[in-house]
C-alpha positions as a Markdown table, in Angstrom:
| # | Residue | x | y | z |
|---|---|---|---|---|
| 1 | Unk | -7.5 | -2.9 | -5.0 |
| 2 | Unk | -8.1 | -6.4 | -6.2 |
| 3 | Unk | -7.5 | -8.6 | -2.8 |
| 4 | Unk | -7.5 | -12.9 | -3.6 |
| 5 | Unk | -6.1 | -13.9 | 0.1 |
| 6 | Unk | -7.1 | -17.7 | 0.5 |
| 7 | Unk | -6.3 | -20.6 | -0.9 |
| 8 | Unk | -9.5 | -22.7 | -1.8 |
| 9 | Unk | -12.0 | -22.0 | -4.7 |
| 10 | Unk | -14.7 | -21.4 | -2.8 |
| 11 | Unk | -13.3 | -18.9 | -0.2 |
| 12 | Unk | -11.4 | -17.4 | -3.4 |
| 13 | Unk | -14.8 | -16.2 | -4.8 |
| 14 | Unk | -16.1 | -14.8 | -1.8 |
| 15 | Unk | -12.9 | -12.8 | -1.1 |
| 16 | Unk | -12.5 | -11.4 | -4.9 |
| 17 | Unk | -15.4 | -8.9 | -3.5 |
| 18 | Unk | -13.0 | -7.3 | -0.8 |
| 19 | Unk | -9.8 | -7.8 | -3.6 |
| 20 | Unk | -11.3 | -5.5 | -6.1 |
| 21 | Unk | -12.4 | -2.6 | -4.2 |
| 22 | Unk | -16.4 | -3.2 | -4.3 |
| 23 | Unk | -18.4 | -2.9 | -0.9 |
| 24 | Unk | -19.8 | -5.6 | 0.7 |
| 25 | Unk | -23.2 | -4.4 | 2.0 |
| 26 | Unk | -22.8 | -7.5 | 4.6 |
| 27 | Unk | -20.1 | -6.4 | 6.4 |
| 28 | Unk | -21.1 | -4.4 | 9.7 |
| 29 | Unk | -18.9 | -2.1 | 11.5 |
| 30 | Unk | -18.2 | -3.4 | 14.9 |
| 31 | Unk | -19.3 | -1.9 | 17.7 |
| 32 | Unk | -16.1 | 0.8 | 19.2 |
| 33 | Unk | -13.4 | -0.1 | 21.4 |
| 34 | Unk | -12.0 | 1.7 | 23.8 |
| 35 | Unk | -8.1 | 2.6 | 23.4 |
| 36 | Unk | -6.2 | 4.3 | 25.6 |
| 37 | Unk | -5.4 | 7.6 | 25.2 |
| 38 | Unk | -1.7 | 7.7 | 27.2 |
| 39 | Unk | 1.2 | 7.4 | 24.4 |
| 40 | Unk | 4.4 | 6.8 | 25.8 |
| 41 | Unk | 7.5 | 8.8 | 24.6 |
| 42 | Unk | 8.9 | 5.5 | 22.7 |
| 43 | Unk | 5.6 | 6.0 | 20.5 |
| 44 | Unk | 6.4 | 9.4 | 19.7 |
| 45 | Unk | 7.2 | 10.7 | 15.5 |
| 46 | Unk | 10.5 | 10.1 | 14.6 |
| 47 | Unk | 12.5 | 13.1 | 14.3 |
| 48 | Unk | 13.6 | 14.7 | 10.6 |
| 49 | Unk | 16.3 | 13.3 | 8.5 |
| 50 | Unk | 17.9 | 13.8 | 5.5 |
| 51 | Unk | 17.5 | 11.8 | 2.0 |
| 52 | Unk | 16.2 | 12.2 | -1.4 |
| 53 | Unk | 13.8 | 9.5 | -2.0 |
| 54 | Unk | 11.0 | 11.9 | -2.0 |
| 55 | Unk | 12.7 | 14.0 | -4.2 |
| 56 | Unk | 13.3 | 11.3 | -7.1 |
| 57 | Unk | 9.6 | 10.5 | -7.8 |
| 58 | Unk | 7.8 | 13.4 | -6.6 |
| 59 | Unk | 7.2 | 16.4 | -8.6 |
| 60 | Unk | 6.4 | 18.2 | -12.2 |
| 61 | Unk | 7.3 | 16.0 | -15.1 |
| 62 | Unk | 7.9 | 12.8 | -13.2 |
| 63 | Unk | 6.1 | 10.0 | -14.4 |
| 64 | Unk | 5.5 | 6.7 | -12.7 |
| 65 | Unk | 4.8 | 3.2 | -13.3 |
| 66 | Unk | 3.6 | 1.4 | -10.2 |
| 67 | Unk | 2.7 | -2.2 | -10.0 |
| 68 | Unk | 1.0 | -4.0 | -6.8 |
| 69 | Unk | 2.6 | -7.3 | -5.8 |
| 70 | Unk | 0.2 | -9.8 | -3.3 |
| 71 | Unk | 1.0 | -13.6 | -2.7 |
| 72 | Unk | -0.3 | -16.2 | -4.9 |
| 73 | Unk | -3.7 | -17.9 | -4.0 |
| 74 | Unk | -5.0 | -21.1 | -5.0 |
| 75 | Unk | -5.2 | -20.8 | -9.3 |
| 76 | Unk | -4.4 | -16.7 | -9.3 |
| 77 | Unk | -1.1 | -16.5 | -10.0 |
| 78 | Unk | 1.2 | -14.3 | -7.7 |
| 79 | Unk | 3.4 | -11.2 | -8.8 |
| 80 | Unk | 6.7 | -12.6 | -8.5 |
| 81 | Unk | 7.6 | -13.9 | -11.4 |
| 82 | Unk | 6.2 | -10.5 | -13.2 |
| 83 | Unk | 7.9 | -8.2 | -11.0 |
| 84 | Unk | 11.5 | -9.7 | -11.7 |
| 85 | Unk | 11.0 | -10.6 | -15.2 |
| 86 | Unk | 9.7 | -7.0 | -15.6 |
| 87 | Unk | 12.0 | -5.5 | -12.7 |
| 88 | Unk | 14.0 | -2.7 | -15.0 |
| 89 | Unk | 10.6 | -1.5 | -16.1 |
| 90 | Unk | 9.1 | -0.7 | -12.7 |
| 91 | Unk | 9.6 | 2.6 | -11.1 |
| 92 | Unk | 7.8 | 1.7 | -7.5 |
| 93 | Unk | 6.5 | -1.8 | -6.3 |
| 94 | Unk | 3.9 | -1.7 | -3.7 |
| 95 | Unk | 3.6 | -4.9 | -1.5 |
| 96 | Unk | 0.2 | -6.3 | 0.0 |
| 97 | Unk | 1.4 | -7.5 | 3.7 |
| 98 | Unk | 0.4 | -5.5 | 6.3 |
| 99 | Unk | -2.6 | -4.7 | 8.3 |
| 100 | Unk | -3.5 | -3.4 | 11.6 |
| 101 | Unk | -5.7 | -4.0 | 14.7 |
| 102 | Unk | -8.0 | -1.6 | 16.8 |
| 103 | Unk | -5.0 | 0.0 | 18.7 |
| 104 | Unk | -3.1 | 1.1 | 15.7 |
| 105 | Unk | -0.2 | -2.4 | 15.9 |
| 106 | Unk | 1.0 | -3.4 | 12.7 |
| 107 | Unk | 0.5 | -6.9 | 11.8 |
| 108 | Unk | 2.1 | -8.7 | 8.8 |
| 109 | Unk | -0.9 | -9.7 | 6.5 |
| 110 | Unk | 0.8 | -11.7 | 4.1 |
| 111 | Unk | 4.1 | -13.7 | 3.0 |
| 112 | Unk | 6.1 | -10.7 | 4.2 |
| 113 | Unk | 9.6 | -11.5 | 2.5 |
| 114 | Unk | 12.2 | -8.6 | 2.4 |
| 115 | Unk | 14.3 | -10.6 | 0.1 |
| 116 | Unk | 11.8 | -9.7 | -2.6 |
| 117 | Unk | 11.7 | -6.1 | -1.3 |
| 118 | Unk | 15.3 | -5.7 | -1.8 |
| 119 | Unk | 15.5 | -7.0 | -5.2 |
| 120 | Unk | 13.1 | -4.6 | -6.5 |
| 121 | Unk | 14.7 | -2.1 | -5.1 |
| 122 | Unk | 18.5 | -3.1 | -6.5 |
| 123 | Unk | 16.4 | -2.8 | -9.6 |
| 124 | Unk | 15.5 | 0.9 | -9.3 |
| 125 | Unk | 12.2 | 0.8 | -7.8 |
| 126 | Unk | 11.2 | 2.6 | -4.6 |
| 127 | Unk | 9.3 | -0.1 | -2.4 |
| 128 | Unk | 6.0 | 0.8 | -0.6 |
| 129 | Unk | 4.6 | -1.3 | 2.1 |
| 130 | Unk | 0.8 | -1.6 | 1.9 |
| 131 | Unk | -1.5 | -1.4 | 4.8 |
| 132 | Unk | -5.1 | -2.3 | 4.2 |
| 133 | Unk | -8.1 | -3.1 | 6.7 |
| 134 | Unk | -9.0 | -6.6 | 5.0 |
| 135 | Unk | -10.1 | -9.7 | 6.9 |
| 136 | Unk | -8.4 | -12.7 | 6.1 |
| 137 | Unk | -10.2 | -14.8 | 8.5 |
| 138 | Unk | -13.4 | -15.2 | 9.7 |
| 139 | Unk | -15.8 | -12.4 | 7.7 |
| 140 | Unk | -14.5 | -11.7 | 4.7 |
| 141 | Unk | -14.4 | -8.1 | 3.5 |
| 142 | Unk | -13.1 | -5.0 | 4.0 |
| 143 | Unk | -13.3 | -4.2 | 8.0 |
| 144 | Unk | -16.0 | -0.8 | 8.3 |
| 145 | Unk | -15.5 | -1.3 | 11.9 |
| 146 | Unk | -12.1 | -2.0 | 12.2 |
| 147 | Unk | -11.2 | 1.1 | 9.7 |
| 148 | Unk | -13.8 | 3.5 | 12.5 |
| 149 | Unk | -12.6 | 2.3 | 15.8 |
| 150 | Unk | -8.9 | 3.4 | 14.7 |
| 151 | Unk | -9.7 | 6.2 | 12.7 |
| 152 | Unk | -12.0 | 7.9 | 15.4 |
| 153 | Unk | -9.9 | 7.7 | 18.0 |
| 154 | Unk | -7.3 | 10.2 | 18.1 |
| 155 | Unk | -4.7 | 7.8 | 20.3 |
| 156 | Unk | -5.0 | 4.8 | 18.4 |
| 157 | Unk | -4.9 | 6.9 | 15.0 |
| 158 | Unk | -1.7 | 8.4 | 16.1 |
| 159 | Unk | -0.2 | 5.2 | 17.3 |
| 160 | Unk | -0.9 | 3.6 | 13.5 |
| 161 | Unk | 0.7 | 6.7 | 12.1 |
| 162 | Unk | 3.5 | 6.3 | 14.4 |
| 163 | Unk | 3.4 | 2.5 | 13.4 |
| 164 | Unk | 3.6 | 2.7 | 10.3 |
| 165 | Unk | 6.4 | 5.1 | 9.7 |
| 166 | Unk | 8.5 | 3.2 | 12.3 |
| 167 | Unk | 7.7 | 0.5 | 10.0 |
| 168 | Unk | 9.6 | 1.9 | 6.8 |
| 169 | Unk | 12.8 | 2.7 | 8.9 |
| 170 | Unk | 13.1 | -0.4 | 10.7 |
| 171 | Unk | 12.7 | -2.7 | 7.3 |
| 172 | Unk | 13.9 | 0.1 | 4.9 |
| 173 | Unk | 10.4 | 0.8 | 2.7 |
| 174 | Unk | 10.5 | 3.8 | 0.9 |
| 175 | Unk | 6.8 | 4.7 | 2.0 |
| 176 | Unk | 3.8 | 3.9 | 2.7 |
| 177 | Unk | 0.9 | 2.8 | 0.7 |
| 178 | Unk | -3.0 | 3.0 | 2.7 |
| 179 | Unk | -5.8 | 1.4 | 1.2 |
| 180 | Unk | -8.3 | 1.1 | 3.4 |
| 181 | Unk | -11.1 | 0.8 | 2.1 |
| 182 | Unk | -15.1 | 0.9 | 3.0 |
| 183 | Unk | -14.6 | 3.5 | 5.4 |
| 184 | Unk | -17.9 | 5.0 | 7.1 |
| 185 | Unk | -18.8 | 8.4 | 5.5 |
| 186 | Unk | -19.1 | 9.3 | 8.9 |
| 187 | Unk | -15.4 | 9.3 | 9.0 |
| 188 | Unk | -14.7 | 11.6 | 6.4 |
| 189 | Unk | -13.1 | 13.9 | 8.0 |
| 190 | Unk | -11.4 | 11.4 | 10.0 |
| 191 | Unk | -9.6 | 9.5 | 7.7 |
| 192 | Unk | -8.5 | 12.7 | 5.5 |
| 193 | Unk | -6.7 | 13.9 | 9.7 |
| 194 | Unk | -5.3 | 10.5 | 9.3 |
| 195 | Unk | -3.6 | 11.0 | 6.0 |
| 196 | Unk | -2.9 | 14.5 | 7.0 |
| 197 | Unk | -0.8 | 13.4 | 10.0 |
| 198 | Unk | 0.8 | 10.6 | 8.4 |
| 199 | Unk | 1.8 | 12.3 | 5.3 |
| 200 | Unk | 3.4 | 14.9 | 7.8 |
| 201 | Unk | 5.2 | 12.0 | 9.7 |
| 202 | Unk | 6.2 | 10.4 | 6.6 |
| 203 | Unk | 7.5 | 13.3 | 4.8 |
| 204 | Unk | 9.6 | 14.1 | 8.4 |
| 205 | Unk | 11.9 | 11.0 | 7.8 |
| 206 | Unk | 11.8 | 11.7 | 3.3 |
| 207 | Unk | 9.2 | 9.0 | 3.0 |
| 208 | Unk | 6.6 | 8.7 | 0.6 |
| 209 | Unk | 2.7 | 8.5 | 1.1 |
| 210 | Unk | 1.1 | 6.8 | -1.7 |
| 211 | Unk | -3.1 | 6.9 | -1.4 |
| 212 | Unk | -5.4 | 4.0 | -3.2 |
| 213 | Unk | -9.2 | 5.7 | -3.1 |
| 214 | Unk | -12.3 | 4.6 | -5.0 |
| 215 | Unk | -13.1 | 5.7 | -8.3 |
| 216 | Unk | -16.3 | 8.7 | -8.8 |
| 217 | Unk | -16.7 | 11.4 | -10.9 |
| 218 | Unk | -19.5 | 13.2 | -8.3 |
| 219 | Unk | -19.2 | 13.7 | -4.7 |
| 220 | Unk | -22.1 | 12.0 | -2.2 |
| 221 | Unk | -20.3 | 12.3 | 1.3 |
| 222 | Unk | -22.9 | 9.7 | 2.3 |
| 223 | Unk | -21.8 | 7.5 | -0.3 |
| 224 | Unk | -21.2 | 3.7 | 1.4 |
| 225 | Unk | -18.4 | 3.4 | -0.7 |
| 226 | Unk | -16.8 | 6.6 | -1.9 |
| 227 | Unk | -18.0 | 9.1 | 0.6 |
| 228 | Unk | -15.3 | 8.7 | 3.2 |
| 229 | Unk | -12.9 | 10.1 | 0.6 |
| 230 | Unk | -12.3 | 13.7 | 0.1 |
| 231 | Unk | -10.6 | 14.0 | -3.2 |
| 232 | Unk | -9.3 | 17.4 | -2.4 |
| 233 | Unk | -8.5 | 17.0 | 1.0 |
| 234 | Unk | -6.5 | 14.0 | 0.4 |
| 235 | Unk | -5.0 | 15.4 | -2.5 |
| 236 | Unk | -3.4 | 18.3 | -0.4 |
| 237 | Unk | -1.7 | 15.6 | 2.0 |
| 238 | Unk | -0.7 | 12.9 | 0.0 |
| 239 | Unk | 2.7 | 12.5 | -2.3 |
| 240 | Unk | 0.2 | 10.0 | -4.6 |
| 241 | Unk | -2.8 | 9.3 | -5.2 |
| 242 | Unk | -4.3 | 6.0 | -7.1 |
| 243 | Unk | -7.5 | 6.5 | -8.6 |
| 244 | Unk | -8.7 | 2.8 | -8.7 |
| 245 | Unk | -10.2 | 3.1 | -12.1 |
| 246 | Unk | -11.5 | -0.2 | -12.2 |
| 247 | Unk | -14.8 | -2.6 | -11.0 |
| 248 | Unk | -17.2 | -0.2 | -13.2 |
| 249 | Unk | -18.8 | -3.6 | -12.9 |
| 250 | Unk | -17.2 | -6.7 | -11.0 |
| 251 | Unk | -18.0 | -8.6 | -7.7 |
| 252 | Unk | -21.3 | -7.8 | -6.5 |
| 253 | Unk | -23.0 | -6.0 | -9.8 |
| 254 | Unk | -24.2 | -7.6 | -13.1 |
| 255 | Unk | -21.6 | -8.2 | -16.1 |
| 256 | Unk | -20.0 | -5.1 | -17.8 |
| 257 | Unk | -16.8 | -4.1 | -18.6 |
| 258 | Unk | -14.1 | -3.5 | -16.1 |
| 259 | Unk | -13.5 | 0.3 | -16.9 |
| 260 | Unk | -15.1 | 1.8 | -19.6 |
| 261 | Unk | -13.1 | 4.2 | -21.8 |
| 262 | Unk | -15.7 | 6.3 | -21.3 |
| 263 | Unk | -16.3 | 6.0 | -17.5 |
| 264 | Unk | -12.5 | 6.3 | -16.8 |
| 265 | Unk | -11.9 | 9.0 | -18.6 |
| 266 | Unk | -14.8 | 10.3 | -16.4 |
| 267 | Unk | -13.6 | 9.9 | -13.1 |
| 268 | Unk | -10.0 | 11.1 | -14.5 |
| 269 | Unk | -11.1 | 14.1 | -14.9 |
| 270 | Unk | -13.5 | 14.8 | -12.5 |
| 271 | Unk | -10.1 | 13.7 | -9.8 |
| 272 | Unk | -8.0 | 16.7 | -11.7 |
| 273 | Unk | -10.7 | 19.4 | -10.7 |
| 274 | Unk | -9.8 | 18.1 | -7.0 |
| 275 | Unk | -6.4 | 16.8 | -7.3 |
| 276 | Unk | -2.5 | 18.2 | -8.3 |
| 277 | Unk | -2.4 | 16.5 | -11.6 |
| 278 | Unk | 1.4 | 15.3 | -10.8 |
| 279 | Unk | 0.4 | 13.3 | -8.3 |
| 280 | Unk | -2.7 | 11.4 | -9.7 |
| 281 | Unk | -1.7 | 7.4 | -10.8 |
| 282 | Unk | -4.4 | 6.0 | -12.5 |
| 283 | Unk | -4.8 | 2.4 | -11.5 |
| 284 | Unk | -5.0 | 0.1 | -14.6 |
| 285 | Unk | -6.7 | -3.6 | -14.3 |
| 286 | Unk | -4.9 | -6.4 | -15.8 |
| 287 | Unk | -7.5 | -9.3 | -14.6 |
| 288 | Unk | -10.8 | -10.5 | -15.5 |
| 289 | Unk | -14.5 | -11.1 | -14.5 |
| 290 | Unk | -16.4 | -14.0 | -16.0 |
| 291 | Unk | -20.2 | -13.7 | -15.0 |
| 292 | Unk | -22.7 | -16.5 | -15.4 |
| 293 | Unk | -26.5 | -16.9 | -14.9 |
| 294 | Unk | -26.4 | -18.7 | -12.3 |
| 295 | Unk | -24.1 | -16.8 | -10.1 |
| 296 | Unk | -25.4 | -12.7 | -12.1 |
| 297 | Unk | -23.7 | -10.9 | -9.3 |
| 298 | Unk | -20.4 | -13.1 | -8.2 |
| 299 | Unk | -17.6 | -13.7 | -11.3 |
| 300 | Unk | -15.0 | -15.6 | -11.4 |
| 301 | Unk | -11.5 | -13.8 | -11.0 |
| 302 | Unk | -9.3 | -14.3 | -13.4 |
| 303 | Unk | -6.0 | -13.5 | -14.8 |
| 304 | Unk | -5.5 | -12.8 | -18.7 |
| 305 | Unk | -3.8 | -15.8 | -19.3 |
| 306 | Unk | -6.4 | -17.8 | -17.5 |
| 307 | Unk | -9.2 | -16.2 | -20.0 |
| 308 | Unk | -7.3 | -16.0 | -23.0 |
| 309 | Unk | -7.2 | -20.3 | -22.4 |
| 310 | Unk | -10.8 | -20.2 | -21.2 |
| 311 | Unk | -12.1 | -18.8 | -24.7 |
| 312 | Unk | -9.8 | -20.9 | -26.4 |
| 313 | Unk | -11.2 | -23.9 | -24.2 |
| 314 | Unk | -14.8 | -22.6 | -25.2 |
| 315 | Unk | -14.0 | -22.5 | -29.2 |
| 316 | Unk | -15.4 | -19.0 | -29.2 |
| 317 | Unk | -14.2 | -16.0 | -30.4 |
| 318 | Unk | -12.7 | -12.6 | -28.5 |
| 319 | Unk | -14.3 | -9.4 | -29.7 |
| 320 | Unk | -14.4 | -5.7 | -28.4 |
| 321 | Unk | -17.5 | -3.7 | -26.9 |
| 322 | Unk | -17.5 | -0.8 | -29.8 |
| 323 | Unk | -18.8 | 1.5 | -27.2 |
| 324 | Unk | -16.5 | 0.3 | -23.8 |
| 325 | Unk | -13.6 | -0.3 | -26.1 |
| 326 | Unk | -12.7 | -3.5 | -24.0 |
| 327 | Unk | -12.4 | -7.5 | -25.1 |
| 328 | Unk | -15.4 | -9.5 | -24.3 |
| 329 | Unk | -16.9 | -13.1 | -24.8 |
| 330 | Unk | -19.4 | -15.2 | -24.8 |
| 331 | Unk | -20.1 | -18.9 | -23.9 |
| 332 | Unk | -22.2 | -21.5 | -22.7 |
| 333 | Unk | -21.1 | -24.3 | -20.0 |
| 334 | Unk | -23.4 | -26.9 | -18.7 |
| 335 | Unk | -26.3 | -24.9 | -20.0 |
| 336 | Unk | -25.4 | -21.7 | -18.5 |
| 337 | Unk | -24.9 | -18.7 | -20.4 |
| 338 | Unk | -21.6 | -17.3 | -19.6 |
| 339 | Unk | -20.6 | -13.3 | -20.0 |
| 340 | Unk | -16.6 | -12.5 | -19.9 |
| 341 | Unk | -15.2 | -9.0 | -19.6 |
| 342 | Unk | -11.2 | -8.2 | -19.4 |
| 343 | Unk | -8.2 | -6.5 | -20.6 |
| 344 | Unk | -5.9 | -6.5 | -23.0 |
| 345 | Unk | -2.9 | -4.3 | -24.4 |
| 346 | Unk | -5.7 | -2.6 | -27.0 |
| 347 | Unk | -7.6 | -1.3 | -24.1 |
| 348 | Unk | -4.8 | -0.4 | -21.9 |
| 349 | Unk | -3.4 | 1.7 | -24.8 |
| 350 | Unk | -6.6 | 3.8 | -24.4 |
| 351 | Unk | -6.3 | 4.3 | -21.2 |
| 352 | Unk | -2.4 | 4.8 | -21.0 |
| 353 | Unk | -3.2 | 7.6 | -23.6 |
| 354 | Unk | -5.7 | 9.0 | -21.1 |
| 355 | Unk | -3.2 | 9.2 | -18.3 |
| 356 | Unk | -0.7 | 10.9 | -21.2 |
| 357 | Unk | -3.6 | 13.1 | -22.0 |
| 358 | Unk | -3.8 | 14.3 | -18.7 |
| 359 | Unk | -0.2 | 14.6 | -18.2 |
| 360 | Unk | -0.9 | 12.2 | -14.7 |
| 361 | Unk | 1.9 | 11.1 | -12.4 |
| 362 | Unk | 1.6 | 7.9 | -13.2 |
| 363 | Unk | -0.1 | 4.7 | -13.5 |
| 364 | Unk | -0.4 | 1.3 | -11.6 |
| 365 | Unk | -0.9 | -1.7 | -12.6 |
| 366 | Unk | -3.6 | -4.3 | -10.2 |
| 367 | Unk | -2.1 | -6.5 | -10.2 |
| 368 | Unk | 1.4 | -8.2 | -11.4 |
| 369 | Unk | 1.5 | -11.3 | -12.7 |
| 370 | Unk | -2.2 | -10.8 | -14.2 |
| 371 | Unk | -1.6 | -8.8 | -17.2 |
| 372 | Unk | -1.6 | -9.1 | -20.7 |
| 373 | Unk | 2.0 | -9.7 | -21.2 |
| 374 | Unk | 2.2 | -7.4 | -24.2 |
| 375 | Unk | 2.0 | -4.5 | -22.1 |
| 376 | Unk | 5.4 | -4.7 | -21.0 |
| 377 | Unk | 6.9 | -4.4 | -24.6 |
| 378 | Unk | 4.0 | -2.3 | -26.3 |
| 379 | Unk | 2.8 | 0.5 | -23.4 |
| 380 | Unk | 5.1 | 0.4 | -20.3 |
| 381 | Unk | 8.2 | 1.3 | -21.9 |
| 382 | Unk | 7.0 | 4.3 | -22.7 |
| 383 | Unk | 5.4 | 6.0 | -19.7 |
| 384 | Unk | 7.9 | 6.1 | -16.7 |
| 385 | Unk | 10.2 | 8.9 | -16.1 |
| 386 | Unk | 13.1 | 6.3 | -16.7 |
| 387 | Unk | 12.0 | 4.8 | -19.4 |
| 388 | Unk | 13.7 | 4.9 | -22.9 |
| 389 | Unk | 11.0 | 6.9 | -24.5 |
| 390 | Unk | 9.8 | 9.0 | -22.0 |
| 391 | Unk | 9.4 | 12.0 | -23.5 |
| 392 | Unk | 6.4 | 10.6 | -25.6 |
């Protein structure tokens, strides 16, 4: 995902390398900590029950439109405005505010409001509460360390799983979203028991598990960043899985587009050799990067209004990469040569008609309140299962 958690520029930049799913090579796993391994019987899986949320968005011919709601910070904007305004259009919502600590505890992560929960769901969207392994405070980045100590340890795995589904009965979310990311490699198997067991614990009370997982189209298990993730593994235990097909280039590389047509049509369909198809959403980016020369490998993050005015500001003019099929500019500020790459509803079309192509579950969109507004009008309404023209 794309993760903006703070509030001043500075700290804003450092964090948009955690918020869109790149690795930070700085960030060390800490050292393990011990957890006990006694559960007591109020920590135990809920028992079964009966419902039918699973049911309405799982399955052959049921298509999706998912869009990630997180807090505003500082100039990005926040998702709340999007997800109301856009609320009929929306068949899940999946909110950033939860994380965890080495034992497996759920800890809010965010402006947790249930308020806003609610209203999506009087709108027809199933709500997902998000559980990530980001720091907030202190060293910024997705937590290796904090993802291994829980994840290794059979107790405090089972206590997160336990968590977490206690979590969506208590406040009435639908499911569960994971997104850890920057898992060790070394915890491959690990983190695909983790998904096992709480997909089983999930699907016990008829909630959904809803997977984010880098984007490849090869498999290196000792991949930094992808290796952790067993596409097939996780695939066979998970009701969804996002494919975050963006940050081909972003924080920590040189400029380049976002996604590529080319490249995400690449890691789509390496994902169906290892995945059901009906459960694949492809993630679609809706923000920006804007690399200068004097920062090459740390863009600004932007949203598409906040570029479109940019270029404008800039008197230059928008064009597409013929070969990436994406918008792109160029300018100079203060004698630096500046780079932009984003999105816009002509490159989202290509990519919607890849996940159309591919007859995927769905798609999401990182994240509201970023976007090209023409999406809504010119793609959206015609992807979801409920939408009015569907059966494109």
């Amino acid at each position: 995902m794309k993760r903006f958690l703070t509030f001043t520029m500075s700290s804003a930049l450092i964090l948009g390398l955690t918020l869109t799913g790149c690795s930070n090579p700085n960030v060390q796993p800490n050292a393990p900590q011990n957890v006990p391994q006694k559960m007591t019987q109020s920590t135990q899986p809920p028992q079964a029950e009966a419902g039918a949320t699973r049911e309405s968005v799982i399955g052959p011919e049921k298509r999706v439109v998912m869009g990630f709601y997180t807090d505003p910070e500082g100039p990005t904007p926040g998702s709340k405005d999007s997800m109301v305004k856009n609320a009929k259009l929306l068949d899940e919502v999946s909110f950033f505010w939860y994380t965890f600590d080495s034992t497996g505890k759920i800890k809010p992560n965010g402006k947790v409001d249930l308020n806003i929960k609610k209203t999506a769901q009087k709108n027809g969207s199933k709500a997902y509460a998000v559980v990530h392994n980001m720091n907030t405070s202190g060293g910024v980045g997705f937590d290796a360390g904090l993802a291994h100590r829980v994840l290794s340890n059979p107790a405090a795995r089972a206590a997160l799983v336990t968590n977490l589904v206690n979590l969506t009965t208590k406040d009435g979310w639908d499911g569960i979203a994971v997104d850890i990311e920057k898992t060790p490699p070394g915890d491959r198997n690990n983190f695909s028991s983790f998904i096992a067991e709480l997909g089983k614990a999930l699907k016990a009370k008829d909630k959904v598990l809803n997977i984010s997982i880098p984007a490849k189209f090869v498999d290196y298990p000792s991949d930094l960043w992808s290796g952790a993730y067993d596409y097939a593994a996780i695939g066979k235990s998970a009701d969804q899985v996002v494919l975050m097909t963006y940050d081909e280039h972003g924080m920590g590389t040189t400029q380049g587009p976002v996604a590529s047509q080319g490249w995400v049509d690449r890691v789509i369909t390496y994902a169906t050799g290892k995945i059901n198809k009906e459960k694949i959403v492809m993630g679609l980016p809706v923000y920006s990067y804007d690399w200068g020369t004097n920062k090459p490998t740390m863009p600004d993050y932007l949203s598409y209004s906040q570029t479109v005015d940019r270029a404008k500001k800039h008197g230059v003019q928008i064009l597409t990469d013929p070969s990436a099929k994406v918008p792109q500019f160029v300018y100079t500020a203060n004698g630096v040569r500046h780079e932009v790459f984003f999105e816009n509803v002509a490159s989202l079309k290509i990519k919607m008609d890849y996940a159309l192509k591919h007859k995927l579950h769905g798609v999401a969109v990182w994240r509201l309140g970023m976007e090209d507004p023409a999406i809504w009008n010119s793609l959206i309404k015609t992807y979801g299962t409920n939408k009015e023209t569907s059966k494109k």
